[in-house]
C-alpha beads as a LAMMPS data file, in Angstrom:
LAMMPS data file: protein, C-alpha beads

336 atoms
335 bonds

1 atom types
1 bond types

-500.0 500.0 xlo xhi
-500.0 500.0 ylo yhi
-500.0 500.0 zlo zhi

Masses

1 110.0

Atoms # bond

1 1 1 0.000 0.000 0.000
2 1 1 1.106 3.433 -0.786
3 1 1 0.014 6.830 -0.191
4 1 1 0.773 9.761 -3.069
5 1 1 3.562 10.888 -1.304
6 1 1 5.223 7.161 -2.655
7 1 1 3.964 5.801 -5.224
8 1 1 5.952 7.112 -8.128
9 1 1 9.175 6.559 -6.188
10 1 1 7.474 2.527 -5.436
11 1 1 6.604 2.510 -8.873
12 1 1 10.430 2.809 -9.952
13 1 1 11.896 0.057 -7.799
14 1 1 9.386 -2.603 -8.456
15 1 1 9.974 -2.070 -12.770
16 1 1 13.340 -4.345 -11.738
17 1 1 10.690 -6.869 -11.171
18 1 1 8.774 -6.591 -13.968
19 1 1 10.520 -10.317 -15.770
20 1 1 10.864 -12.381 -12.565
21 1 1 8.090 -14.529 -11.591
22 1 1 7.437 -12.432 -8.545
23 1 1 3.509 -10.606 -9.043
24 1 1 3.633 -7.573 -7.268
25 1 1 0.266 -5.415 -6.628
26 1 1 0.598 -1.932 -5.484
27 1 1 -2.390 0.532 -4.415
28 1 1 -2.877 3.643 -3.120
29 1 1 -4.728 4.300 0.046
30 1 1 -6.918 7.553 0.766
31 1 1 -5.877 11.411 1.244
32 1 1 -7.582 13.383 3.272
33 1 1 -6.980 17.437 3.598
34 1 1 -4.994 18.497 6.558
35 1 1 -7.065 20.906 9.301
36 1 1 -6.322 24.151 10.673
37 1 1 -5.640 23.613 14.429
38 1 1 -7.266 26.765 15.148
39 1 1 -10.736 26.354 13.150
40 1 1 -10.744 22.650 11.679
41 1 1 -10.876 24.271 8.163
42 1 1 -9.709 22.138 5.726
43 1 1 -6.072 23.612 4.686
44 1 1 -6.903 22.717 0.970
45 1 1 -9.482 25.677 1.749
46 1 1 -7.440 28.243 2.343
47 1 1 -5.702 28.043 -0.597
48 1 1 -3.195 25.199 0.229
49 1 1 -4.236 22.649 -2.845
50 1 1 -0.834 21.269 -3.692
51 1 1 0.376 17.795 -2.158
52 1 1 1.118 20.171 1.671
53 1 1 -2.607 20.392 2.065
54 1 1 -3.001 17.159 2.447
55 1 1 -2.048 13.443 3.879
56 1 1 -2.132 9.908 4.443
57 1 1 -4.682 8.912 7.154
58 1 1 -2.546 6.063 8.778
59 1 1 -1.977 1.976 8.494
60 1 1 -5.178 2.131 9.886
61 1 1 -6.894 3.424 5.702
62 1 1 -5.484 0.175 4.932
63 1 1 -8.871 -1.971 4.785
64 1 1 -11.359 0.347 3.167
65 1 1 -8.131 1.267 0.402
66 1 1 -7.996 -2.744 -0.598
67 1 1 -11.888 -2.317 -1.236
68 1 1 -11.903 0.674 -2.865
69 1 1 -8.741 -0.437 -4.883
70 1 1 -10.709 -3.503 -6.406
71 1 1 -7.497 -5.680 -4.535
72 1 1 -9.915 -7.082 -2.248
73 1 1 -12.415 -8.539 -4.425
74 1 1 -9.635 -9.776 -7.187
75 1 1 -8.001 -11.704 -4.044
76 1 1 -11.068 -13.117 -3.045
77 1 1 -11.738 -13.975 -6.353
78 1 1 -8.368 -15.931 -6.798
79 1 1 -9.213 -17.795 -4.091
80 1 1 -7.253 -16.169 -1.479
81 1 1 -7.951 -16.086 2.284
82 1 1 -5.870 -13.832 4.397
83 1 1 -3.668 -11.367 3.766
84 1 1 -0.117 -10.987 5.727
85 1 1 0.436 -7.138 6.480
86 1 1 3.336 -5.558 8.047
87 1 1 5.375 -2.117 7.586
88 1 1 7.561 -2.059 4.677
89 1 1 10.819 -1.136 7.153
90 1 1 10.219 -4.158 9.087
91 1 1 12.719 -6.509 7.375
92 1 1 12.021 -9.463 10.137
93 1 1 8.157 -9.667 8.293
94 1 1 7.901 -12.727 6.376
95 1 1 5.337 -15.541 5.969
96 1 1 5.061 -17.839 8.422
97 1 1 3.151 -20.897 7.795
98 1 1 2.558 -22.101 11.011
99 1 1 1.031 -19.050 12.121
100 1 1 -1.262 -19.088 8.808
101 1 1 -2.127 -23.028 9.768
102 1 1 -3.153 -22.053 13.344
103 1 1 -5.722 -19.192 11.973
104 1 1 -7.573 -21.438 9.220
105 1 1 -7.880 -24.662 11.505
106 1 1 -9.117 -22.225 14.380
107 1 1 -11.192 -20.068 12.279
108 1 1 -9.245 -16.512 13.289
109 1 1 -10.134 -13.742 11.463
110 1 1 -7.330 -11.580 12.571
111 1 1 -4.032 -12.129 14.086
112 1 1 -1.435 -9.783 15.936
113 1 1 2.261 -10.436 16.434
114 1 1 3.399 -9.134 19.433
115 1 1 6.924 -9.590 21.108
116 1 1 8.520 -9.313 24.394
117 1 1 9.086 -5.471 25.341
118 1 1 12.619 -4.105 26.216
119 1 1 13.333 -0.841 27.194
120 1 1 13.806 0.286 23.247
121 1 1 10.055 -0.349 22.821
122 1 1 8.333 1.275 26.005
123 1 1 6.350 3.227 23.639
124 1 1 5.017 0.433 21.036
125 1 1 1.269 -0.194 21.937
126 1 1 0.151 -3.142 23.848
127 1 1 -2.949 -5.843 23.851
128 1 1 -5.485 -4.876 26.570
129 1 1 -8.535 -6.942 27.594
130 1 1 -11.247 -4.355 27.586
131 1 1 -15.219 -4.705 27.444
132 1 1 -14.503 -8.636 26.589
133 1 1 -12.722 -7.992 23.056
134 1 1 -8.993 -7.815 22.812
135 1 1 -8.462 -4.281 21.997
136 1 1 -4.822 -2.349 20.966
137 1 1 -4.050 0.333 23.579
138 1 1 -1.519 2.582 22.168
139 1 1 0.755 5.715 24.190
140 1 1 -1.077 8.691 22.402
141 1 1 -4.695 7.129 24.395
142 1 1 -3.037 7.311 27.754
143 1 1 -3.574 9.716 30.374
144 1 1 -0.081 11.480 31.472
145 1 1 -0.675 10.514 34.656
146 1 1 -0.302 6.982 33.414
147 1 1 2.348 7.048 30.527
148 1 1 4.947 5.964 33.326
149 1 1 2.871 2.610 33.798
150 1 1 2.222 2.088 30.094
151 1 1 6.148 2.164 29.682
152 1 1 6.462 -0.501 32.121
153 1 1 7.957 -3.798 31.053
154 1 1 6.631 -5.267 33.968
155 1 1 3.230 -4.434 33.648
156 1 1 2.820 -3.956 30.053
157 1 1 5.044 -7.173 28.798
158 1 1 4.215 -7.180 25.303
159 1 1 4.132 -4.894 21.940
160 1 1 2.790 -4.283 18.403
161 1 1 5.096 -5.553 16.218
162 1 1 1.901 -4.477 13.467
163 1 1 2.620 -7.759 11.499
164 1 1 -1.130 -8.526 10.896
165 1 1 -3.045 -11.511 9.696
166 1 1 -6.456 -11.046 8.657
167 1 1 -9.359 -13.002 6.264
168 1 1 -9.875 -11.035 3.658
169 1 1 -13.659 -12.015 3.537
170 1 1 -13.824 -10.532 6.802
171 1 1 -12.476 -7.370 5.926
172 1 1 -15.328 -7.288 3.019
173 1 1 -17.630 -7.950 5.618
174 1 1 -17.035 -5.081 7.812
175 1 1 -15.805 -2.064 5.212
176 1 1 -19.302 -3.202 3.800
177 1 1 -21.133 -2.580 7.420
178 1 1 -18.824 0.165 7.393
179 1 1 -18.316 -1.241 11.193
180 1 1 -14.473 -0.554 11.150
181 1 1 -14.479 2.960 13.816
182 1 1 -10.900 2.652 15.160
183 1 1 -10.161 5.164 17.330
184 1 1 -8.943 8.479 15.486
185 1 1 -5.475 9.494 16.875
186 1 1 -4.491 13.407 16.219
187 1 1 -1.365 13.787 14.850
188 1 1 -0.291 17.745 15.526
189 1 1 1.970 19.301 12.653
190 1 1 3.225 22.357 11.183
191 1 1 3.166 23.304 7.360
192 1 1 4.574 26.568 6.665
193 1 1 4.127 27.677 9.785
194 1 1 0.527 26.859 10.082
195 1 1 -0.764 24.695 12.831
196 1 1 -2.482 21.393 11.142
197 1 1 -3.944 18.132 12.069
198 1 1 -3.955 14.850 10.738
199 1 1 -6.525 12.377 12.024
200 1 1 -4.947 8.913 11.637
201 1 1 -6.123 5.341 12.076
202 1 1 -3.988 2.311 13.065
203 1 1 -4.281 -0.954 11.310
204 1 1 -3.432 -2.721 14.882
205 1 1 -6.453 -1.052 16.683
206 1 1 -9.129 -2.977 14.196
207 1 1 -8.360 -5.915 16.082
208 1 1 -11.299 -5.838 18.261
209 1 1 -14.055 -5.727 15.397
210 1 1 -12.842 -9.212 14.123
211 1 1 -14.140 -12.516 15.412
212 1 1 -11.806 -15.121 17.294
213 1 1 -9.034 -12.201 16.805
214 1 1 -5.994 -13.160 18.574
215 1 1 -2.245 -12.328 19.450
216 1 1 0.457 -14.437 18.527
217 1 1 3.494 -13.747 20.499
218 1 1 6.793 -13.578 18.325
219 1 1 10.429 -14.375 18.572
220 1 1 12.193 -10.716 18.618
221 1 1 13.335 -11.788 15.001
222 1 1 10.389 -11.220 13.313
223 1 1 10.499 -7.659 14.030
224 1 1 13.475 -5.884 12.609
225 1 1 12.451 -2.322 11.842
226 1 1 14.759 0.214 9.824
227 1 1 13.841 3.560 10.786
228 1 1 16.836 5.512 10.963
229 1 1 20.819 5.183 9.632
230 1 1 21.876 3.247 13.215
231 1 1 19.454 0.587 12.415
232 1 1 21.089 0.491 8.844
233 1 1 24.640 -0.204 10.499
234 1 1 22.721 -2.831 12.332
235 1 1 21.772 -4.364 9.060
236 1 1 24.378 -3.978 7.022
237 1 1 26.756 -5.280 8.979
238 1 1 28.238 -8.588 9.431
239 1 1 25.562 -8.967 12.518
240 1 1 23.225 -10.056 9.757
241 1 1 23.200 -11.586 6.134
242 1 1 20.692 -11.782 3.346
243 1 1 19.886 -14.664 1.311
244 1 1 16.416 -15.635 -0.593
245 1 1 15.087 -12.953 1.171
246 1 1 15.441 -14.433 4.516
247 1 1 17.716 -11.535 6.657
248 1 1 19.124 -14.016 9.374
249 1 1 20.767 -12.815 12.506
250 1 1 24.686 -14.129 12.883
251 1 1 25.036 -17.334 15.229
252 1 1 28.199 -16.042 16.575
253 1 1 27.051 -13.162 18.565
254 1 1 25.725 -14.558 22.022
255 1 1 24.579 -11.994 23.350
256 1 1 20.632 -12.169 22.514
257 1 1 20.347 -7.932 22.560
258 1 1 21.743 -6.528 19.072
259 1 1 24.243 -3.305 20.226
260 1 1 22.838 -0.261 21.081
261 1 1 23.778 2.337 18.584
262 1 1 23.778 6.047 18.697
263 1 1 25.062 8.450 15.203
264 1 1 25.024 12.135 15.619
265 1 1 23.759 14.223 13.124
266 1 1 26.060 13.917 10.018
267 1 1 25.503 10.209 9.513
268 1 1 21.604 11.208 9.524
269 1 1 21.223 10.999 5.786
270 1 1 21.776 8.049 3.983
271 1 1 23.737 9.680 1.683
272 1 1 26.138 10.730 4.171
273 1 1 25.834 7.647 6.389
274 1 1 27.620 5.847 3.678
275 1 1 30.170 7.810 3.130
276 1 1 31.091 8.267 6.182
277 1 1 32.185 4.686 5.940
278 1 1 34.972 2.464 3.385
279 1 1 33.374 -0.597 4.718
280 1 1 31.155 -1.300 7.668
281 1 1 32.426 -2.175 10.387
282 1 1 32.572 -5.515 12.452
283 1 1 30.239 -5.912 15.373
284 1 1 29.453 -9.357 16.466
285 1 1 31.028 -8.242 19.876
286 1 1 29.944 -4.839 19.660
287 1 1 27.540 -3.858 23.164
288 1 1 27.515 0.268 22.510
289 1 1 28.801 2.645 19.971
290 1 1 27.960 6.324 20.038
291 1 1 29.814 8.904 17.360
292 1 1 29.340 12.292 17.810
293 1 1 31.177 14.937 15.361
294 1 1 32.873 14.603 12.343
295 1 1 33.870 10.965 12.327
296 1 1 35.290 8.741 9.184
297 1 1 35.690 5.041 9.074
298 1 1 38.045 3.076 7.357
299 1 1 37.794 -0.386 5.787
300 1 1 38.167 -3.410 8.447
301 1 1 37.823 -1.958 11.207
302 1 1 36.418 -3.872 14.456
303 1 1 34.330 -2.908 17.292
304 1 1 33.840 -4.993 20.710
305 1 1 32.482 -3.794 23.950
306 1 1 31.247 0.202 24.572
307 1 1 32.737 2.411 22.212
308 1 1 32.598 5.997 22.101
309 1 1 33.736 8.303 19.446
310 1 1 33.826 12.164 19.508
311 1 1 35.245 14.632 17.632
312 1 1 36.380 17.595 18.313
313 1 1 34.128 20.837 17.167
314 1 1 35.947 21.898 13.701
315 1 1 37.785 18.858 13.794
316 1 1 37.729 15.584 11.142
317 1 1 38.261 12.628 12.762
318 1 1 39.147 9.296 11.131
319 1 1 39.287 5.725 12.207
320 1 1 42.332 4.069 10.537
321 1 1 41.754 1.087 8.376
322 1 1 42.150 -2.365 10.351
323 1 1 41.639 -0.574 13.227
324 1 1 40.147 -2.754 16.075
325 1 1 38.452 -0.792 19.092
326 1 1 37.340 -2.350 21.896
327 1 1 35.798 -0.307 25.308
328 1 1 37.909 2.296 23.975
329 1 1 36.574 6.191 24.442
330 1 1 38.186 8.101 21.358
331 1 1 37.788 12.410 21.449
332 1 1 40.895 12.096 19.032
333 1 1 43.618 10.714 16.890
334 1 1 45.965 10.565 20.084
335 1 1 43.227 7.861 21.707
336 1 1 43.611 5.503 18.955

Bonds

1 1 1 2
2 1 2 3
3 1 3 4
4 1 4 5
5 1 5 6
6 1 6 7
7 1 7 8
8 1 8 9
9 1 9 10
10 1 10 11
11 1 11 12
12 1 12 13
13 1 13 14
14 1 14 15
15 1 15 16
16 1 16 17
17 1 17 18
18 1 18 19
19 1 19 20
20 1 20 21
21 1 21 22
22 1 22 23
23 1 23 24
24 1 24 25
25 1 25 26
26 1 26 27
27 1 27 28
28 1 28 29
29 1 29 30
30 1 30 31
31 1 31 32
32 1 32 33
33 1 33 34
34 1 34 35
35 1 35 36
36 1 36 37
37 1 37 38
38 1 38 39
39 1 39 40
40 1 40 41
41 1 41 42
42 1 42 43
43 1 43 44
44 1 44 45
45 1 45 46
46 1 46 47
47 1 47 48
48 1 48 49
49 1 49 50
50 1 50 51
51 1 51 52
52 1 52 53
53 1 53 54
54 1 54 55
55 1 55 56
56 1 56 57
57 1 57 58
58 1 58 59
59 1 59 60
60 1 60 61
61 1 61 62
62 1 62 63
63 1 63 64
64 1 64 65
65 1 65 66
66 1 66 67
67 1 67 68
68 1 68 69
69 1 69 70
70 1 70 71
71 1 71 72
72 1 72 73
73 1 73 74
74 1 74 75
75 1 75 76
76 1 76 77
77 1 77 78
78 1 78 79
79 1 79 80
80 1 80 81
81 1 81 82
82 1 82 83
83 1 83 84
84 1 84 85
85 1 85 86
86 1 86 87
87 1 87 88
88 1 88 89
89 1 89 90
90 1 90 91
91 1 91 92
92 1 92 93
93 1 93 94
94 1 94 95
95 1 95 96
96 1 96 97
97 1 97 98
98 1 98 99
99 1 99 100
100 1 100 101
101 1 101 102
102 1 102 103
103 1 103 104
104 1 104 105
105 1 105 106
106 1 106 107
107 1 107 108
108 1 108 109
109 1 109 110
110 1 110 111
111 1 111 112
112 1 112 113
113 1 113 114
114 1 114 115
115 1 115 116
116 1 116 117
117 1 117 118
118 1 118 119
119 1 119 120
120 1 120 121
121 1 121 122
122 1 122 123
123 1 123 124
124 1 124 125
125 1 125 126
126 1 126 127
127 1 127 128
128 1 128 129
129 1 129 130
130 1 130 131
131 1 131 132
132 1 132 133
133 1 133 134
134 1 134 135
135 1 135 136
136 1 136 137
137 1 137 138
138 1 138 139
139 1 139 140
140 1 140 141
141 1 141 142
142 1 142 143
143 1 143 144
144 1 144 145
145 1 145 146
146 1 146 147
147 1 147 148
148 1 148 149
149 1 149 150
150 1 150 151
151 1 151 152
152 1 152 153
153 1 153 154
154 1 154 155
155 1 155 156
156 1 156 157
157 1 157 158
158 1 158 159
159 1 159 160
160 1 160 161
161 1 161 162
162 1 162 163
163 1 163 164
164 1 164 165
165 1 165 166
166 1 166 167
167 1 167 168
168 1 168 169
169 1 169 170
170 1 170 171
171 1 171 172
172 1 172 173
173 1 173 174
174 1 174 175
175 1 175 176
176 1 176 177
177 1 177 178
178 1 178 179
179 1 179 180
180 1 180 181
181 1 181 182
182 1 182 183
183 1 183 184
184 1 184 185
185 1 185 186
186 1 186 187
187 1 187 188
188 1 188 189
189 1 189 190
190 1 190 191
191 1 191 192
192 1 192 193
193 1 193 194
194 1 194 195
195 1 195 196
196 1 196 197
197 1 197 198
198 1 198 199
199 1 199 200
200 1 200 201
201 1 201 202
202 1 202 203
203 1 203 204
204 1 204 205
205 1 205 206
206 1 206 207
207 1 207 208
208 1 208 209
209 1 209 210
210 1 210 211
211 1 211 212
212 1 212 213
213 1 213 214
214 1 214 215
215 1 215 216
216 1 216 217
217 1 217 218
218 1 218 219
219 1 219 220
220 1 220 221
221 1 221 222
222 1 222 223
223 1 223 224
224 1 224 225
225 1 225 226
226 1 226 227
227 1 227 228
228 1 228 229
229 1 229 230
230 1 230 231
231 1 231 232
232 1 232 233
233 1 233 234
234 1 234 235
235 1 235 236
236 1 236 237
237 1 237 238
238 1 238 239
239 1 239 240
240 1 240 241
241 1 241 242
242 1 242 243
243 1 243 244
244 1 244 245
245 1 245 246
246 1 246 247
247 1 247 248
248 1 248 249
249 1 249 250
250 1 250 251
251 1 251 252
252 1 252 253
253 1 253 254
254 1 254 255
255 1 255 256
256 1 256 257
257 1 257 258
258 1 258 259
259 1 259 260
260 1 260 261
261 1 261 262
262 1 262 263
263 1 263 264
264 1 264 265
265 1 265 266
266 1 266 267
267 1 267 268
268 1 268 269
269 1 269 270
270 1 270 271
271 1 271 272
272 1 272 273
273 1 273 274
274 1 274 275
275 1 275 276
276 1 276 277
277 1 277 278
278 1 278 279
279 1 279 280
280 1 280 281
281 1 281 282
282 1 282 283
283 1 283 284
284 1 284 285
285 1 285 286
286 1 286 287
287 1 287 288
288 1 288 289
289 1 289 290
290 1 290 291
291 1 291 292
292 1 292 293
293 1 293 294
294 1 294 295
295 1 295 296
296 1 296 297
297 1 297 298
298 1 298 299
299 1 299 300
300 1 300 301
301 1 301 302
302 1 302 303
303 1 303 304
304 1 304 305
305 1 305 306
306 1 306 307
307 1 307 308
308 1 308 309
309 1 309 310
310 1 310 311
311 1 311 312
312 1 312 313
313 1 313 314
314 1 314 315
315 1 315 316
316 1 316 317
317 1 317 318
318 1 318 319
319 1 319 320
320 1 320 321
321 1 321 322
322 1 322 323
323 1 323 324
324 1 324 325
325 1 325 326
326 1 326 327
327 1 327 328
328 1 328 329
329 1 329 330
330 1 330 331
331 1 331 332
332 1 332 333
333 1 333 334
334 1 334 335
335 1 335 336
């Protein structure tokens, strides 16, 4: 599913595809005009008509869009049952036939993957038990008074990891009884210097409208988000390796946590993320890197242990090829 913001830019990649024996369906899902904070007029309204005056309504657009697309009937059609839906940065996402085997012989119409919570996910939304239905409580619907206990991995064990199963005749079912009324979550924003709001849905919050809906809890593996350039190192490094479309996790690192890693602004880009580095580096015995400043890598290098690299203000700093660094603190090229 995309939204107008990328579907020319989807459009490109998948043409590689075009030969292989790989069908690949792509549809957009809804746009809605962005409000004025101050008097819920429609931004388009006041003159804002380009693609700024308006948005994507959420994950949550996803069930009316494959009904409005035609997708949902032409699956239906081809005989298909459920349909396996996860966010495109999740790289852990991929069919699992035993989960699929457990839904059809116990007649579930939907299906959540959750996964342990560690401190990195205190925000992710959680299943509740509310009003007997298994309902999705995310942060943004909890009091502040309470955001402390939501964040607790004591209390709250569990998170989204939004990998969703659900029958697609189902789906026709409700979008037709137009019975779907997730809860709308405000999203505040700011287009040139006007106060907006988007009102978003979340996929994960239909869950309670569905009969015999479940949650399936996960091994961490099957949630392996890539959100920013530190989750990229993550990725691209030896810590994990690629083949048939399978991204598997290296045996060799015991320790079941990946590193904890922290880039400072210049490695934000992609662009400059990679050039920033000859190679990446080794970190099967990596626990915590953090680079501040302006910081170059060589080829080969190694990290074990905490490592923390800062450059000076005005100052280039680069790791020597080969270089192996392990609970070493570097603020220059004396430390090395």
């Amino acid at each position: 599913m995309n939204s107008f913001n990328t579907h020319d830019d989807t459009s490109k990649i998948i043409e590689k595809y075009s030969k292989s024996n790989v069908e690949i369906h792509t549809f957009n899902q809804s746009q809605y005009p962005r409000l004025c904070a101050d008097d819920f007029v429609p931004l388009p309204c006041k003159g804002k008509t380009d693609k700024d005056g308006w948005y994507p309504p959420g994950h949550g657009d996803v069930f009316p869009s494959l009904m409005n697309s035609g997708k949902l009937d032409a699956l239906i059609s081809q005989g298909k049952e459920y349909v396996f839906a996860a966010n495109s940065d999740n790289l852990g996402a991929i069919v699992d036939l035993k989960i699929l085997n457990h839904l059809i012989q116990n007649k579930n119409e939907y299906c959540m993957e959750v996964t342990p919570k560690t401190l990195a996910d205190v925000k992710g939304g959680t299943l509740i038990s509310y009003e007997g239905k298994v309902q999705l409580l995310e942060i943004a619907q909890v009091p502040d008074e309470h955001v402390n206990e939501f964040k607790s991995i004591e209390k709250f064990k569990i998170f989204n990891t939004n990998n969703l199963w659900v029958n697609l005749k189902a789906i026709k079912r409700l979008v037709e009884a137009d019975a779907l009324k997730m809860e709308i979550i405000p999203n505040p924003k700011e287009v040139d210097g006007i106060k907006v709001l988007q009102l978003e849905t979340a996929a994960g919050a239909a869950i309670r409208f569905f009969d015999h809906a479940i949650g399936c809890n996960v091994h961490r593996s099957r949630f392996l988000p890539v959100k920013a350039t530190s989750d990229l190192l993550l990725v691209q490094s030896d810590l994990y390796t690629l083949a048939d479309g399978f991204v598997t996790r290296n045996e060799a690192r015991k320790n079941p946590a990946n590193p904890t890693i922290e880039l400072g602004p210049e490695f934000k880009k992609v662009g400059n993320f990679l050039s920033r580095f000859k190679s990446i580096p080794s970190i099967i015995e990596l626990d915590s890197l953090k680079v501040t400043g302006d910081v170059w890598f060589g080829a080969n290098i190694t990290l074990k242990g905490k490592v923390t690299i800062a450059a000076k203000s005005g100052e280039k700093l680069e790791i020597p090829d080969g270089a192996v660094l392990e609970n070493k603190e570097i603020n220059g090229p004396g430390d090395l």
